[in-house]
Structures are given as structure tokens and as C-alpha cells.
C-alpha positions as CSV (number, residue, x, y, z in Angstrom):
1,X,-2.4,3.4,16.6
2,X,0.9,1.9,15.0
3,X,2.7,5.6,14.7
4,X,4.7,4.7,17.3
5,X,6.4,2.0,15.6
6,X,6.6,3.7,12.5
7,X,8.0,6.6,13.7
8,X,10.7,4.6,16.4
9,X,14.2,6.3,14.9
10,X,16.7,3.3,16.7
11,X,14.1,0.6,15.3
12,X,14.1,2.2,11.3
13,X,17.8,3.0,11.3
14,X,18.1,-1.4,11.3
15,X,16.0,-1.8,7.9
16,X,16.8,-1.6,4.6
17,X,14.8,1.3,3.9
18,X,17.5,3.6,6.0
19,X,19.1,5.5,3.1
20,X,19.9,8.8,4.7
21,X,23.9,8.5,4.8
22,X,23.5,8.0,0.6
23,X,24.5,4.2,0.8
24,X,21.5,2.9,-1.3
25,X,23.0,-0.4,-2.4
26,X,21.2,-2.4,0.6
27,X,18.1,-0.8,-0.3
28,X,18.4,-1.4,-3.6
29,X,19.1,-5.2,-3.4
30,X,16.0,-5.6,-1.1
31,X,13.8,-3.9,-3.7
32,X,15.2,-5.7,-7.0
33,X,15.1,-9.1,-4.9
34,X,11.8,-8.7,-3.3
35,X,8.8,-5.7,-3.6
36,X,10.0,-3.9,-7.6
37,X,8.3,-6.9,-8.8
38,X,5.4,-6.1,-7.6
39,X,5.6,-2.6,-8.5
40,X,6.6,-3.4,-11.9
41,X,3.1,-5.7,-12.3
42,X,1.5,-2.7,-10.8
43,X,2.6,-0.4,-13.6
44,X,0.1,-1.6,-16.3
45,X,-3.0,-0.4,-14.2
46,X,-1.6,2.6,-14.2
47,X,-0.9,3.3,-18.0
48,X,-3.8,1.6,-19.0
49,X,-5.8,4.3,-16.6
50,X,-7.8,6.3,-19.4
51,X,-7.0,9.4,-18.7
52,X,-3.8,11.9,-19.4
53,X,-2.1,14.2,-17.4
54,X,-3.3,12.0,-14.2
55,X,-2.8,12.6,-10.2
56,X,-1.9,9.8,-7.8
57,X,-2.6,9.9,-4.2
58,X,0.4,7.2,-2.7
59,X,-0.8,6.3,0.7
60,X,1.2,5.2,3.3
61,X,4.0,6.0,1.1
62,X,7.3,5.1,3.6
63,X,10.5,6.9,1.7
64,X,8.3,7.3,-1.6
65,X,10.3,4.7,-3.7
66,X,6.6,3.7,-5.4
67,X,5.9,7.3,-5.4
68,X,9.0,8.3,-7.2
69,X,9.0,5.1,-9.9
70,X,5.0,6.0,-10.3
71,X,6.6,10.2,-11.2
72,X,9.0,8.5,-13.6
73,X,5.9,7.5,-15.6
74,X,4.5,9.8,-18.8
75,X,1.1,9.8,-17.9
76,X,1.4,11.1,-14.5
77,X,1.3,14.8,-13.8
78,X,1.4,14.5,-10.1
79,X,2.4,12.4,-7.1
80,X,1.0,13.5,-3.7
81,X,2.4,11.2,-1.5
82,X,1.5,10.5,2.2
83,X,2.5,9.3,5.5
84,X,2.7,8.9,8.9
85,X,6.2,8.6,9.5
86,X,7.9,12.3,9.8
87,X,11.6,10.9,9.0
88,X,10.4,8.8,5.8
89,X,8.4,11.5,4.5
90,X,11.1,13.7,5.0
91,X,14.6,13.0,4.1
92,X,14.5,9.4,3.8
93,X,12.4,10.2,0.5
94,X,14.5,12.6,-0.2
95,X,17.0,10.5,-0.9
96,X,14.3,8.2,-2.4
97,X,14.3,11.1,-4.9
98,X,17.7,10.8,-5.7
99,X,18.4,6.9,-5.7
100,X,15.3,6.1,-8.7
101,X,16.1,9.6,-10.0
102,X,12.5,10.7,-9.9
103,X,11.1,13.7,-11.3
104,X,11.1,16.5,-8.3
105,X,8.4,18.7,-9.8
106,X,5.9,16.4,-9.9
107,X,6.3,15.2,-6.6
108,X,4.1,16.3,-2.7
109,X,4.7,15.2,0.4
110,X,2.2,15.6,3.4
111,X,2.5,14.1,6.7
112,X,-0.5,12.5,7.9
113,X,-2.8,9.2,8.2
114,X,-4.4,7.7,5.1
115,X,-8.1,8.5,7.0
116,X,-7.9,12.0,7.0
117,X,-6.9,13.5,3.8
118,X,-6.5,17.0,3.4
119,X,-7.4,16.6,-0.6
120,X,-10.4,18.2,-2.3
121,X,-13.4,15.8,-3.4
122,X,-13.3,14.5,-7.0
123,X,-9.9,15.4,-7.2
124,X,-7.8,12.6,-7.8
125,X,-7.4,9.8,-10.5
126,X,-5.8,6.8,-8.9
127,X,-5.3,6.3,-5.3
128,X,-2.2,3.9,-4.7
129,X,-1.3,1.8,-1.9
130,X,1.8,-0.9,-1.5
131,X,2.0,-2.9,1.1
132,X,-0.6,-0.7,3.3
133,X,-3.9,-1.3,2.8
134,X,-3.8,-4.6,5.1
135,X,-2.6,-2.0,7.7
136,X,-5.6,-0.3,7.9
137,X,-7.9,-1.6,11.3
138,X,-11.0,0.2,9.4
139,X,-10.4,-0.9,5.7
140,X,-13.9,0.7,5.5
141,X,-13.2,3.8,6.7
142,X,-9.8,4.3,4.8
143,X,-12.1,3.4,1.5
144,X,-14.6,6.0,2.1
145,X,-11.9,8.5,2.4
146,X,-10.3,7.4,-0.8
147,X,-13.5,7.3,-2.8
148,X,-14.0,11.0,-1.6
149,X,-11.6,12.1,-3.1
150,X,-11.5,10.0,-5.9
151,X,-12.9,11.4,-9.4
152,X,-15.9,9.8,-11.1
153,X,-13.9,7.4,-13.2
154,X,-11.4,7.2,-10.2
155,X,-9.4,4.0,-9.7
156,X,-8.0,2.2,-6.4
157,X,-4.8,0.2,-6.8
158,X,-3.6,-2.4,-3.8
159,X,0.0,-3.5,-4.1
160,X,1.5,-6.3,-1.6
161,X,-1.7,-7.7,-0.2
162,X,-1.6,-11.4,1.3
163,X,-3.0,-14.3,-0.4
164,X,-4.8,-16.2,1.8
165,X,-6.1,-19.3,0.5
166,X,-7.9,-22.2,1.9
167,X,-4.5,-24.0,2.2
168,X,-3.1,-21.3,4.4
169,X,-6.0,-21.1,6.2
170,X,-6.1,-25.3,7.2
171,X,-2.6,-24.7,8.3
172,X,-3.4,-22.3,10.5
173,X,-6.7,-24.1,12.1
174,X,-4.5,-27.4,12.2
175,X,-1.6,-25.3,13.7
176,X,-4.0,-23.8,16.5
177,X,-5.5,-27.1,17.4
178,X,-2.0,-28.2,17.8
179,X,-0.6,-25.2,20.0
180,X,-4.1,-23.8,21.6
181,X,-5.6,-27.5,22.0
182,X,-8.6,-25.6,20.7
183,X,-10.9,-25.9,17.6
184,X,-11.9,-22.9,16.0
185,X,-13.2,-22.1,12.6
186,X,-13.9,-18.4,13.3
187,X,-11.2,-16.9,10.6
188,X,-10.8,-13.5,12.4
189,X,-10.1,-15.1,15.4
190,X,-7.2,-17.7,13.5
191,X,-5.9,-14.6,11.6
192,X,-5.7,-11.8,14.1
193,X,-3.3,-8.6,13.6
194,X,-0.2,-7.8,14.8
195,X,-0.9,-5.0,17.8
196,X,3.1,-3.8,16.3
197,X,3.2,-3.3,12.7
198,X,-0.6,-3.2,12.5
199,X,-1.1,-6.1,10.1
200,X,-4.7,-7.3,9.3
201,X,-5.5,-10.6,7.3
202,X,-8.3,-10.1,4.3
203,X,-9.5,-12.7,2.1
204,X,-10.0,-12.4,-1.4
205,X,-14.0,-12.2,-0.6
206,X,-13.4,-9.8,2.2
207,X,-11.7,-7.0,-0.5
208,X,-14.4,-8.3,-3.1
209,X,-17.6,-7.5,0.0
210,X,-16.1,-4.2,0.9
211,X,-15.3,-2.7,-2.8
212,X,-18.4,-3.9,-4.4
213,X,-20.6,-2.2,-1.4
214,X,-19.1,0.9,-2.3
215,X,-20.3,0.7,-5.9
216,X,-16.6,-0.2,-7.2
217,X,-15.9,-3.1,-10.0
218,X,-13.2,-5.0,-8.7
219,X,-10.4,-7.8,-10.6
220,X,-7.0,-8.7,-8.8
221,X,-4.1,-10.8,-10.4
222,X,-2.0,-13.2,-8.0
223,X,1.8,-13.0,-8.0
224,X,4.2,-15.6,-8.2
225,X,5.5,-14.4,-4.4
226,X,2.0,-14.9,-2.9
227,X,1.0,-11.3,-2.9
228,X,-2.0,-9.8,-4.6
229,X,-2.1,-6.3,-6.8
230,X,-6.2,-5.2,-6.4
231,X,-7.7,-3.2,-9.2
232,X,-10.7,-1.1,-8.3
233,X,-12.3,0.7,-10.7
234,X,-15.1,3.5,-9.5
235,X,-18.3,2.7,-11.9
């Protein structure tokens, strides 16, 4: 429902992410000052997987910059990276490739949404999302999907998720009285999503009701920048 948007040419060709002409310096100052962080914290659930020779499903993988650090890595056999945009999947992480230096070989792209994968059952080891999984409208859906595929001792990884606490959330009921002259405590309807980009608001108990219903042990660790990495294990 947000392809549109992700797939607008004159609208990506103004973000950082727009790497075709070879110029990555923007790019790469926006990463180092902002999301590598995260990625870097990311990292340890990854090599701490037990397991060798392991495949990773990137979902909603933009130009693959996760997807090529996450090749980089000795553990990892395989990369199989999608998304819905046909110009990110296509040469923007191309040049993705060639800006981190990533390993070609163990890199595969597939355009698509993250609710329909093409992949076998039981066949992956860690499914890997940054800033995507509050893009999904049907988080439950999406997670059905990924535990599917996902191997017995398969393990679910959310990079870039909001924190939203009960500070932010007086703020915004404070700030809604204020603008809306109306009181409501109703979080959904404080925090709705952006019809645009597609962006939904979870709390910490919303990702902690929906994993643990599918069976899944879940732990998260809270970043300096706000953000939270997820780590769901499939027991």
C-alpha cells in the first residue's frame, strides 16, 4: 500500500540513499552519523547465532547497505535480500555492493513484499529487518510469514524500532488536548500511521504480545538514539 512512495524515482533521487552516479560520500556521512550504529549493535545477535554457515533473509532491504555489511560477516553463507522498491533492489544496491565492498557471491536479490516470500519452509536462520518492521500494517501477518520460513532454532532480528515510552506518550496526549481540544487515552488513536511512508507506532508490550503468541522468546536492548534492536529467538 506504500509502493508508490517507495518506488517514486523524482522523490528517491533527493535522499541520501541515491548512490547511482558513484558519489557515495553523502550516503556515507548519513550512515556513519546516524543508522551504522545501530547496525554495528545489531552485529552481536548475529555472531552469537549458534549456528555456522548461516542464511539471512534482509527484509525490506532498500539498497542492501545492512545486507552487504551482514555478507561481510564469517558466519554468514548467504544474504537473500528483499524489496519492494525495483530501483533500490536493483542498481542502487549495486552500488551498495561496491561502496561497503561486500562479498558478491553470497549475495540475492528478489523483488517483492516481506508477506509473500518466495522461500522454502525451515529454510532460513535469521530473518533481519532495519528500519521496517514498524512499516508493516499487519505486524502479524509479516511474522507468520517469517516464522515459516524460519528454521527450528530460527531467530528474528528488529533494527531501528521506535521507543515509545510513557514520557512520549504524555506528550502526545498533552499535545492532542492542546491542538484537538480533545481527551483521549486510546494509544492507537494518539499514535496513528503515516498513510505516506507507512509508519506504525508499537510499544515495547505490543512486540512482547505478538512474539510471545507465536511461541518466540523475546529480549530488546535500547540505544542511546532512542531506537530499539529486538531479539527473537524461535523456542
Amino acid at each position: 500500500y506504500t509502493s508508490e512512495y517507495w518506488n517514486d524515482i523524482k522523490e528517491e533521487k533527493k535522499k541520501e540513499w541515491w548512490i547511482e552516479d558513484g558519489n557515495y560520500k553523502r550516503c556515507l556521512n548519513f550512515l556513519n552519523q546516524s543508522l551504522m550504529t545501530e547496525y554495528k549493535s545489531s552485529e552481536t545477535f548475529i555472531n552469537n547465532y549458534n549456528g555456522d554457515n548461516i542464511k539471512v533473509a534482509d527484509l525490506a532491504a532498500g539498497i542492501g547497505w545492512t545486507s552487504v555489511l551482514i555478507s561481510k560477516l564469517k558466519k554468514v553463507k548467504e544474504v537473500h535480500s528483499v524489496e519492494i522498491s525495483k530501483h533500490r533492489i536493483g542498481i542502487l544496491f549495486e552500488n551498495s555492493v561496491k561502496m561497503l565492498l561486500g562479498e558478491e557471491n553470497k549475495l540475492f536479490r528478489y523483488l517483492g513484499s516481506f508477506y509473500d516470500l518466495k522461500f522454502g519452509d525451515n529454510s532460513i536462520d535469521i530473518v533481519y529487518m532495519s528500519q521496517a518492521f514498524h512499516h508493516a500494517d499487519a505486524p502479524l501477518k509479516l511474522l507468520y510469514e517469517c516464522d515459516r520460513v524460519l528454521k527450528d532454532n530460527g531467530r528474528i532480528i528488529l533494527v531501528g524500532e521506535q521507543y515509545i515510552g510513557i514520557k512520549r506518550i504524555l506528550r502526545r496526549f498533552i499535545g492532542n488536548i492542546i491542538k484537538r481540544k480533545k481527551i483521549d487515552f486510546n494509544f492507537y488513536n494518539l499514535f496513528t500511521p503515516d498513510p505516506v511512508l507507512g509508519d506504525h507506532y508499537y510499544r515495547v508490550s505490543d512486540y512482547m504480545f505478538i512474539f510471545k503468541s507465536l511461541g518466540y522468546s523475546l529480549e530488546y536492548k535500547q540505544l542511546d538514539n532512542g531506537t530499539v534492536i529486538y531479539i527473537a529467538d524461535k523456542i
